[in-house]
mmCIF file as gemmi writes it, N, C-alpha and C atoms, coordinates in Angstrom:
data_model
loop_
_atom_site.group_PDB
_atom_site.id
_atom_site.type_symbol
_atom_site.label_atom_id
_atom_site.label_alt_id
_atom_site.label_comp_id
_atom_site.label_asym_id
_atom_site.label_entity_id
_atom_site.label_seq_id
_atom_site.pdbx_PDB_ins_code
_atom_site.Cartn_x
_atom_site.Cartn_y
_atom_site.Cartn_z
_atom_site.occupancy
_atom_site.B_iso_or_equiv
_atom_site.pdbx_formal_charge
_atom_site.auth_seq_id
_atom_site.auth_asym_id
_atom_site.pdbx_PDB_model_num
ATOM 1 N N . UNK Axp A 1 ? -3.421 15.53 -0.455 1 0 ? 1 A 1
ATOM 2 C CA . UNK Axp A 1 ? -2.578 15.379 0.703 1 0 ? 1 A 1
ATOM 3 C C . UNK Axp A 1 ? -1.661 14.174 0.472 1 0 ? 1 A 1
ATOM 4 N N . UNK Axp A 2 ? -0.339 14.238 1.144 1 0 ? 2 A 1
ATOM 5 C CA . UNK Axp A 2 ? 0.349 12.726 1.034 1 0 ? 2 A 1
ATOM 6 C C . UNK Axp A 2 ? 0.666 12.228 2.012 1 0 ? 2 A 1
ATOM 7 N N . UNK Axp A 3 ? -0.096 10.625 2.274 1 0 ? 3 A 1
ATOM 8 C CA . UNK Axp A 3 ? -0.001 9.844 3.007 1 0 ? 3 A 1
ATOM 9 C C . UNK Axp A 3 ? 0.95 8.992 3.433 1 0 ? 3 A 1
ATOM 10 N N . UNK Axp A 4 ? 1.513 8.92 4.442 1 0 ? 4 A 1
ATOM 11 C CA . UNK Axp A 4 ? 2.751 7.754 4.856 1 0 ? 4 A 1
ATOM 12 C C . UNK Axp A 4 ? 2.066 6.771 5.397 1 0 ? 4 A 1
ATOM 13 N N . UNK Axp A 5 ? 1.754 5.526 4.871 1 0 ? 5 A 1
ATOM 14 C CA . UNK Axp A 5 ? 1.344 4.328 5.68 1 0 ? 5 A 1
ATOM 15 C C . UNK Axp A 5 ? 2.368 3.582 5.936 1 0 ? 5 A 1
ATOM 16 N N . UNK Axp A 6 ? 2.373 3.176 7.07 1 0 ? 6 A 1
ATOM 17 C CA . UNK Axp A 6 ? 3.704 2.262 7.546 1 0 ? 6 A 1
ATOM 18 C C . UNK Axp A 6 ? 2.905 1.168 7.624 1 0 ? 6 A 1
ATOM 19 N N . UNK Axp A 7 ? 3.657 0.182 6.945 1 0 ? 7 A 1
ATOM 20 C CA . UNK Axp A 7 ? 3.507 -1.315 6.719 1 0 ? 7 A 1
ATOM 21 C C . UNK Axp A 7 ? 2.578 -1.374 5.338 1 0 ? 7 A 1
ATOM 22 N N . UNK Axp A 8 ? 2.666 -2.51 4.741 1 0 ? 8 A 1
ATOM 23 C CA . UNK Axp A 8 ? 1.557 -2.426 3.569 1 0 ? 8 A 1
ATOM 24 C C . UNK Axp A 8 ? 0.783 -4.197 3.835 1 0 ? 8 A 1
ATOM 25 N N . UNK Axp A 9 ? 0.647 -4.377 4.841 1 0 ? 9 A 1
ATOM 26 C CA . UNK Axp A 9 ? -0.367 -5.583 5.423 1 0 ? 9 A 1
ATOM 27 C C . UNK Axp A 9 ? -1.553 -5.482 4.814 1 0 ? 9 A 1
ATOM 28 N N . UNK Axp A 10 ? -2.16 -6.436 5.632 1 0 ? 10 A 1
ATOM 29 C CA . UNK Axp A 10 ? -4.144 -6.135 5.432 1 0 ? 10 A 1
ATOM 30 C C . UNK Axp A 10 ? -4.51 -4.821 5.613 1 0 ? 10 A 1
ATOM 31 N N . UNK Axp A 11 ? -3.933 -4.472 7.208 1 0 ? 11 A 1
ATOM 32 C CA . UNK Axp A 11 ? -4.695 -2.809 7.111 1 0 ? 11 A 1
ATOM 33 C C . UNK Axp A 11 ? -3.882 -1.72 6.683 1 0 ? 11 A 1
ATOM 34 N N . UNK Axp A 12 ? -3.003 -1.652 6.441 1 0 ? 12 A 1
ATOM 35 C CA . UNK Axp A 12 ? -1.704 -0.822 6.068 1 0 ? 12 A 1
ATOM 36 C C . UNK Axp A 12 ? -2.548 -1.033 4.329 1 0 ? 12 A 1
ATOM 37 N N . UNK Axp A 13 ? -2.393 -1.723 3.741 1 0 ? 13 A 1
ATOM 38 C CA . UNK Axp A 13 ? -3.02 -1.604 2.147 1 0 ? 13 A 1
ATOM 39 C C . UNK Axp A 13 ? -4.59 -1.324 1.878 1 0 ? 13 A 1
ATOM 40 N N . UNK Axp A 14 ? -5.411 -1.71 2.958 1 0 ? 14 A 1
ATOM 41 C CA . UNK Axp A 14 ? -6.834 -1.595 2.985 1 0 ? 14 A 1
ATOM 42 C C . UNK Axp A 14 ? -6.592 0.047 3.191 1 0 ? 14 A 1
ATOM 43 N N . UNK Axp A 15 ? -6.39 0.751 4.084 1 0 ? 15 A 1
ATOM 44 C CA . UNK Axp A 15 ? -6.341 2.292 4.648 1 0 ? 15 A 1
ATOM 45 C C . UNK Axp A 15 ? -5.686 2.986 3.322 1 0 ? 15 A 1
ATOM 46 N N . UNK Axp A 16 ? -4.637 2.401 2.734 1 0 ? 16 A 1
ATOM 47 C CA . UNK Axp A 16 ? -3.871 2.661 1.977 1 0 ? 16 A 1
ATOM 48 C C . UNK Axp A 16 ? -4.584 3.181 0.061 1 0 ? 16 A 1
ATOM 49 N N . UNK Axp A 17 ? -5.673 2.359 0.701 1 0 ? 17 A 1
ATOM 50 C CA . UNK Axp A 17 ? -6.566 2.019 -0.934 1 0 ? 17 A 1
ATOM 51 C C . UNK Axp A 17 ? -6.999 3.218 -0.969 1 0 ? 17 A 1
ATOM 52 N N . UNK Axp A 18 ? -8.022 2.866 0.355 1 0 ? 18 A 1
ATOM 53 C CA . UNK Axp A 18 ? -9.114 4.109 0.773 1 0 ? 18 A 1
ATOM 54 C C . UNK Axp A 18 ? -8.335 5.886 0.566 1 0 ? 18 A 1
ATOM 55 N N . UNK Axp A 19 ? -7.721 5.695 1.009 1 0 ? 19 A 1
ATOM 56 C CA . UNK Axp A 19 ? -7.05 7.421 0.711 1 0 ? 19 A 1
ATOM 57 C C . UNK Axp A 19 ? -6.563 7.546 -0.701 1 0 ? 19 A 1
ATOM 58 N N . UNK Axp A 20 ? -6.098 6.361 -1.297 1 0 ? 20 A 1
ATOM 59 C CA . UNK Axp A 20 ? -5.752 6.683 -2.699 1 0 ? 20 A 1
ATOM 60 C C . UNK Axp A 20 ? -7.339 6.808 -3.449 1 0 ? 20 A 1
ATOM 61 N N . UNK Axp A 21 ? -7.777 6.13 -3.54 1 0 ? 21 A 1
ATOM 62 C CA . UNK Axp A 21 ? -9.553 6.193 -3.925 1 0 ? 21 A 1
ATOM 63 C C . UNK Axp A 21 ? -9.898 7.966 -3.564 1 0 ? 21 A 1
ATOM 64 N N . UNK Axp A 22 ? -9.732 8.192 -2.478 1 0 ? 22 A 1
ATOM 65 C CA . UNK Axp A 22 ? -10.547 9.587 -2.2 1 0 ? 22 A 1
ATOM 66 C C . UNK Axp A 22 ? -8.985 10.991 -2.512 1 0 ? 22 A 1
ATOM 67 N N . UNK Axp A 23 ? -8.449 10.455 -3.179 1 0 ? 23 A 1
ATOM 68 C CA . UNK Axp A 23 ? -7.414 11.006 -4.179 1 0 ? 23 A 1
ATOM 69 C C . UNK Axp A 23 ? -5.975 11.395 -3.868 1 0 ? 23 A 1
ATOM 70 N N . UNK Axp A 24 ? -6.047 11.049 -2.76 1 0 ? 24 A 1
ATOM 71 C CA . UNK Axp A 24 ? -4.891 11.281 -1.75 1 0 ? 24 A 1
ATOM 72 C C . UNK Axp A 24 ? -3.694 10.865 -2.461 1 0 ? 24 A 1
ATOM 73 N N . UNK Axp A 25 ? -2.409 11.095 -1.716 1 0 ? 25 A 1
ATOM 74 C CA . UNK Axp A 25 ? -1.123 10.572 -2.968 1 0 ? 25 A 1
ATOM 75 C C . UNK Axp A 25 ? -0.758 9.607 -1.471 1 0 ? 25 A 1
ATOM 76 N N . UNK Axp A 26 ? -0.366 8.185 -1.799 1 0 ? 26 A 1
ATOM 77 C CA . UNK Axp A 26 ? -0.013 7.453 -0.905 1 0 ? 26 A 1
ATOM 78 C C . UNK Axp A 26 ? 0.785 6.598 -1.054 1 0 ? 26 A 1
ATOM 79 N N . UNK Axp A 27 ? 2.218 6.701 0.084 1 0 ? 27 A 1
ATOM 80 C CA . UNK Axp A 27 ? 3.583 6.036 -0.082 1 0 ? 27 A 1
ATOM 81 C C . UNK Axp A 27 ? 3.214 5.16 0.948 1 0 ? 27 A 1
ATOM 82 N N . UNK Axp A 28 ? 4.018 3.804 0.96 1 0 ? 28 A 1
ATOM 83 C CA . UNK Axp A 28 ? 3.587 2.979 1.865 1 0 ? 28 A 1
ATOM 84 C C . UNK Axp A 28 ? 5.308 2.823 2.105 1 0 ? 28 A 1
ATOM 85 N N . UNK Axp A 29 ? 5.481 2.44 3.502 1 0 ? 29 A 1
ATOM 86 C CA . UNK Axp A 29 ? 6.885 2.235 4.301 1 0 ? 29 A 1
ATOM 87 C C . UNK Axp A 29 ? 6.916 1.154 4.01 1 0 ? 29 A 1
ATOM 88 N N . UNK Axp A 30 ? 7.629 -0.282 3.793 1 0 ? 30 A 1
ATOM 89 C CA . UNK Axp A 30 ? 7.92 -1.631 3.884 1 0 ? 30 A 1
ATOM 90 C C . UNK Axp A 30 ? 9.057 -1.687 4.168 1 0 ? 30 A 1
ATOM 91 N N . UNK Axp A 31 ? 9.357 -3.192 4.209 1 0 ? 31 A 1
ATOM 92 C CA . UNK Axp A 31 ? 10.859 -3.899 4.295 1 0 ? 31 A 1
ATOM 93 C C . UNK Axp A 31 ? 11.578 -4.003 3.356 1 0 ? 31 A 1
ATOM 94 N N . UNK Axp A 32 ? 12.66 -3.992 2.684 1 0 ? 32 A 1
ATOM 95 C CA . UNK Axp A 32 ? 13.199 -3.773 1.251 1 0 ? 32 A 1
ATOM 96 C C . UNK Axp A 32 ? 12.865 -5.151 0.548 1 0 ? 32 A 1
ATOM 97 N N . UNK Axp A 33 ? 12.679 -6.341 0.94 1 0 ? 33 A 1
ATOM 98 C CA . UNK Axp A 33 ? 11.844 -7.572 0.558 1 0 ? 33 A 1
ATOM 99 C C . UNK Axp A 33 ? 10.847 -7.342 -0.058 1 0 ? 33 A 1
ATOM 100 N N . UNK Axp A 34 ? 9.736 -6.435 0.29 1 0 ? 34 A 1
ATOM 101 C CA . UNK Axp A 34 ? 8.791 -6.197 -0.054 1 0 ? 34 A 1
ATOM 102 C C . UNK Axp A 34 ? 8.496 -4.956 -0.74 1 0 ? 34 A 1
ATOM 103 N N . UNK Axp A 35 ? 9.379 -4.373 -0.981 1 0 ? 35 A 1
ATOM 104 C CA . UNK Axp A 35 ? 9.254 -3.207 -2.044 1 0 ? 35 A 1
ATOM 105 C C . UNK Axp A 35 ? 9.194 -3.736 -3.261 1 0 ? 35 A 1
ATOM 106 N N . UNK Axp A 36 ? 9.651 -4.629 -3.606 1 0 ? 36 A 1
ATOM 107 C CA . UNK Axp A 36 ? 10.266 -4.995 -5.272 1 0 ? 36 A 1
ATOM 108 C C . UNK Axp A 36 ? 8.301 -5.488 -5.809 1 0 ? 36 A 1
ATOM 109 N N . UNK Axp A 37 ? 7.695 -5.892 -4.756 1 0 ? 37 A 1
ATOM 110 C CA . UNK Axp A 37 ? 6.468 -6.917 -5.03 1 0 ? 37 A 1
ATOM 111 C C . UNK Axp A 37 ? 5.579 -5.989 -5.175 1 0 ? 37 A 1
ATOM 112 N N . UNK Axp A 38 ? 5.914 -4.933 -4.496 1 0 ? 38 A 1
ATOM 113 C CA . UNK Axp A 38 ? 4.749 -3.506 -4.645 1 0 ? 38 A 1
ATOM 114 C C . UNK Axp A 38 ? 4.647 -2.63 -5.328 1 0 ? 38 A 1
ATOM 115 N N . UNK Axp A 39 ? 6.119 -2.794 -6.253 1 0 ? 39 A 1
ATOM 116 C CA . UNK Axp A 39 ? 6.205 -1.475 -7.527 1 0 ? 39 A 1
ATOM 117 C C . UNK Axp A 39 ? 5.297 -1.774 -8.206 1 0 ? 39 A 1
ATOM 118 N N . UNK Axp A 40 ? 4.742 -2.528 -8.775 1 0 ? 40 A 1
ATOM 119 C CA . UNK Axp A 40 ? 3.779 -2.958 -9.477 1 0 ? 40 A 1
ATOM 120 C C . UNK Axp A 40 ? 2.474 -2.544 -9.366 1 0 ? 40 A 1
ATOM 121 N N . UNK Axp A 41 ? 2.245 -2.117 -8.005 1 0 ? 41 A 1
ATOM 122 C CA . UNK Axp A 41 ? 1.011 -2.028 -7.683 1 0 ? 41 A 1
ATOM 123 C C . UNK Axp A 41 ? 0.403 -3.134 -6.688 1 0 ? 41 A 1
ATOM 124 N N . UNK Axp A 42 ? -1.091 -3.178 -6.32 1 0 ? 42 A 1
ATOM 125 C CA . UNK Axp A 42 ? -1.33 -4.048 -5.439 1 0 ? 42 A 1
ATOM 126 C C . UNK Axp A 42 ? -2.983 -4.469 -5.952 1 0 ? 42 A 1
ATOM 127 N N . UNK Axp A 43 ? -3.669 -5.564 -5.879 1 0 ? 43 A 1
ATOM 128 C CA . UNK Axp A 43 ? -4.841 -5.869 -6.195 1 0 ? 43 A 1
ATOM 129 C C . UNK Axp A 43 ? -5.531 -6.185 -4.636 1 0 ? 43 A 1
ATOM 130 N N . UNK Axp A 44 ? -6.446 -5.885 -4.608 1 0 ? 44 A 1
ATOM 131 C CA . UNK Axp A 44 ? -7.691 -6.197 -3.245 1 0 ? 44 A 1
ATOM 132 C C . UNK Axp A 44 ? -8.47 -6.916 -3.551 1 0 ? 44 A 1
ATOM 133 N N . UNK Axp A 45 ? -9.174 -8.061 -3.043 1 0 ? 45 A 1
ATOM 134 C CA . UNK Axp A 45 ? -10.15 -8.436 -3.046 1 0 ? 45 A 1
ATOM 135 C C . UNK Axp A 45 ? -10.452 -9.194 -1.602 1 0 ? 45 A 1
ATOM 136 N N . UNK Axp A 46 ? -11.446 -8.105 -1.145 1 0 ? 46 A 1
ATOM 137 C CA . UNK Axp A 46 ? -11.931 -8.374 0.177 1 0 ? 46 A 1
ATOM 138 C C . UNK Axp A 46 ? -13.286 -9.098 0.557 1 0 ? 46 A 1
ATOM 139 N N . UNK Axp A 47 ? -13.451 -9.18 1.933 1 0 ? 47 A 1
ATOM 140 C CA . UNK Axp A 47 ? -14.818 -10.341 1.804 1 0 ? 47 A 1
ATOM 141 C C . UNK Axp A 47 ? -16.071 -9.681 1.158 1 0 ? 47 A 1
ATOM 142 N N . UNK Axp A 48 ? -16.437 -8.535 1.356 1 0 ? 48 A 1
ATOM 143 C CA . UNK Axp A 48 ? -17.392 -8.128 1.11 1 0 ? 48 A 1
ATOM 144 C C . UNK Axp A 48 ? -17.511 -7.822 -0.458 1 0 ? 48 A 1
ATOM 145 N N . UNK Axp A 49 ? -16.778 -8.422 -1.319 1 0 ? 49 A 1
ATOM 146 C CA . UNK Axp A 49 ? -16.754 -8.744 -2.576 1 0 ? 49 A 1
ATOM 147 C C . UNK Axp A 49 ? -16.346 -7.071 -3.105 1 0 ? 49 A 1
ATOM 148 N N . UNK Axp A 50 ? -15.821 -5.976 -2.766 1 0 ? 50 A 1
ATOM 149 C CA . UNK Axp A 50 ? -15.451 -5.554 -3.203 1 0 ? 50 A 1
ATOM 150 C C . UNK Axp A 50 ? -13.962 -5.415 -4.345 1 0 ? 50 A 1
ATOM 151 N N . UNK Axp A 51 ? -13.645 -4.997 -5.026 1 0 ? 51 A 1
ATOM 152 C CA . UNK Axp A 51 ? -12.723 -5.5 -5.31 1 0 ? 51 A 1
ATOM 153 C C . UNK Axp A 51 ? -12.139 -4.154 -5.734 1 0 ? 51 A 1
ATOM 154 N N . UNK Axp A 52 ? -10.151 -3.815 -5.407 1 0 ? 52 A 1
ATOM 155 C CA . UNK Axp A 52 ? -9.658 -2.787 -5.864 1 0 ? 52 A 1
ATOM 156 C C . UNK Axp A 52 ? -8.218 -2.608 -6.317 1 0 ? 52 A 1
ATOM 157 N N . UNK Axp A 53 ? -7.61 -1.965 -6.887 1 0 ? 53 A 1
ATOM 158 C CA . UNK Axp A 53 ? -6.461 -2.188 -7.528 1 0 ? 53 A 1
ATOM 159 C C . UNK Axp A 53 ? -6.19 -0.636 -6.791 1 0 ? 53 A 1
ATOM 160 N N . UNK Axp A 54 ? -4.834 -0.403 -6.685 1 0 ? 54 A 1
ATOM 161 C CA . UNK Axp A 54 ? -3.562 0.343 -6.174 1 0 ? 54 A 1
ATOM 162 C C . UNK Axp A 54 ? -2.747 0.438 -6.954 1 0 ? 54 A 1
ATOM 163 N N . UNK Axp A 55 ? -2.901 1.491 -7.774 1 0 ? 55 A 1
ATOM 164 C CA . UNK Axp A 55 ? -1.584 1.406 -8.952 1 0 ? 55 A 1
ATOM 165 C C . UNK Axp A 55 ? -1.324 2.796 -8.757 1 0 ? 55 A 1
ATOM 166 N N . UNK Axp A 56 ? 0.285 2.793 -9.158 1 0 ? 56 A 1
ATOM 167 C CA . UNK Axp A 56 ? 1.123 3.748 -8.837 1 0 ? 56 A 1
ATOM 168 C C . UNK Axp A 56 ? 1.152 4.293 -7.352 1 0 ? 56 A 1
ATOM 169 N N . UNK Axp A 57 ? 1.222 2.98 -6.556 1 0 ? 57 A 1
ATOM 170 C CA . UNK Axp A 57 ? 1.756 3.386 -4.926 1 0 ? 57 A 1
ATOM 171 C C . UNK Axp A 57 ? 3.104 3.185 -5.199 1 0 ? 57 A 1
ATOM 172 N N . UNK Axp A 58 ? 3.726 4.137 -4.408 1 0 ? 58 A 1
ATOM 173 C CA . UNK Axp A 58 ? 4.822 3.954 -3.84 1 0 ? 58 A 1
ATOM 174 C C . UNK Axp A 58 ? 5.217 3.116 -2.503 1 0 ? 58 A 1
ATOM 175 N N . UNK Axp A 59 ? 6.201 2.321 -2.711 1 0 ? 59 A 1
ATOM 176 C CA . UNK Axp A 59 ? 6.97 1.647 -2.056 1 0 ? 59 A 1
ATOM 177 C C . UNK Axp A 59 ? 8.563 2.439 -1.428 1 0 ? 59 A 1
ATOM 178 N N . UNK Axp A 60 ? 8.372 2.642 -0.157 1 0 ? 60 A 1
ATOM 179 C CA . UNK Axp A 60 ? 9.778 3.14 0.003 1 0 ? 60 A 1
ATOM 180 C C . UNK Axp A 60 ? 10.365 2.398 1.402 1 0 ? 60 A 1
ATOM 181 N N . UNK Axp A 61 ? 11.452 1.908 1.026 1 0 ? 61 A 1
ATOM 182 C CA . UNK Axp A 61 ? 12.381 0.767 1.506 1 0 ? 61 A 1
ATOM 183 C C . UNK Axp A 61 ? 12.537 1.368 3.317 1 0 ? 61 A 1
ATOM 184 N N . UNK Axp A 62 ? 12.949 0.366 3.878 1 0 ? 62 A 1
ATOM 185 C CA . UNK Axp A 62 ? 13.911 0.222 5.302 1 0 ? 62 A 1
ATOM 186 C C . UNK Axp A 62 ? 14.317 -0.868 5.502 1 0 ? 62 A 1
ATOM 187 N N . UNK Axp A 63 ? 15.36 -1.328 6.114 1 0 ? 63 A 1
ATOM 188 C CA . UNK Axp A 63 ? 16.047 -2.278 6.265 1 0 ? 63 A 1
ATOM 189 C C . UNK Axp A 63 ? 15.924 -2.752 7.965 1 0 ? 63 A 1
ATOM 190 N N . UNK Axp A 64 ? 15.032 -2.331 8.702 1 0 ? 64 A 1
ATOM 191 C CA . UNK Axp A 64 ? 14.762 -2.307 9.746 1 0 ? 64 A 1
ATOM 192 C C . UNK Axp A 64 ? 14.115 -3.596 10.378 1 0 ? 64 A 1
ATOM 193 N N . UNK Axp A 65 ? 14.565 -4.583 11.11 1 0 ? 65 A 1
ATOM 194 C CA . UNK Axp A 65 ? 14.296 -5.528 11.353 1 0 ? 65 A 1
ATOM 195 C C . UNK Axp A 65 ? 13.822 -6.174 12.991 1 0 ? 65 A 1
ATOM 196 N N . UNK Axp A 66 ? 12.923 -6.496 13.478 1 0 ? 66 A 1
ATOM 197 C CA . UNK Axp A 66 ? 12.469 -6.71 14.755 1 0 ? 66 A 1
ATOM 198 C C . UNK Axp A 66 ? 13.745 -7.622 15.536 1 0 ? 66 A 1
């Protein structure tokens, strides 16, 4: 299935992991600031000492500002 997460925050990337983990294809919405930092991928390390990497998420831009 493919996932749209809007925002790539704490829970926007935590939710974001989890569906990529259980094989899902997952684009995350950001600010165009923050696209460039996410092509790369993303690393986790949360309290409960788990630890997880996000590679090959997509980042797709908006210029949309509060």
């Amino acid at each position: 299935m493919r996932v749209l997460v809007v925002g790539a925050g704490i829970i926007g990337s935590i939710y974001g992991w989890a569906l990529a983990e259980s094989g899902h294809e997952v684009v995350h919405l950001v600010r165009s600031g923050r696209a460039a930092i996410l092509r790369d991928g993303m690393k986790l390390d949360v309290f409960d000492r788990c630890k997880g990497e996000i590679n090959g998420t997509s980042a797709a831009c908006t210029n949309w500002t509060p």
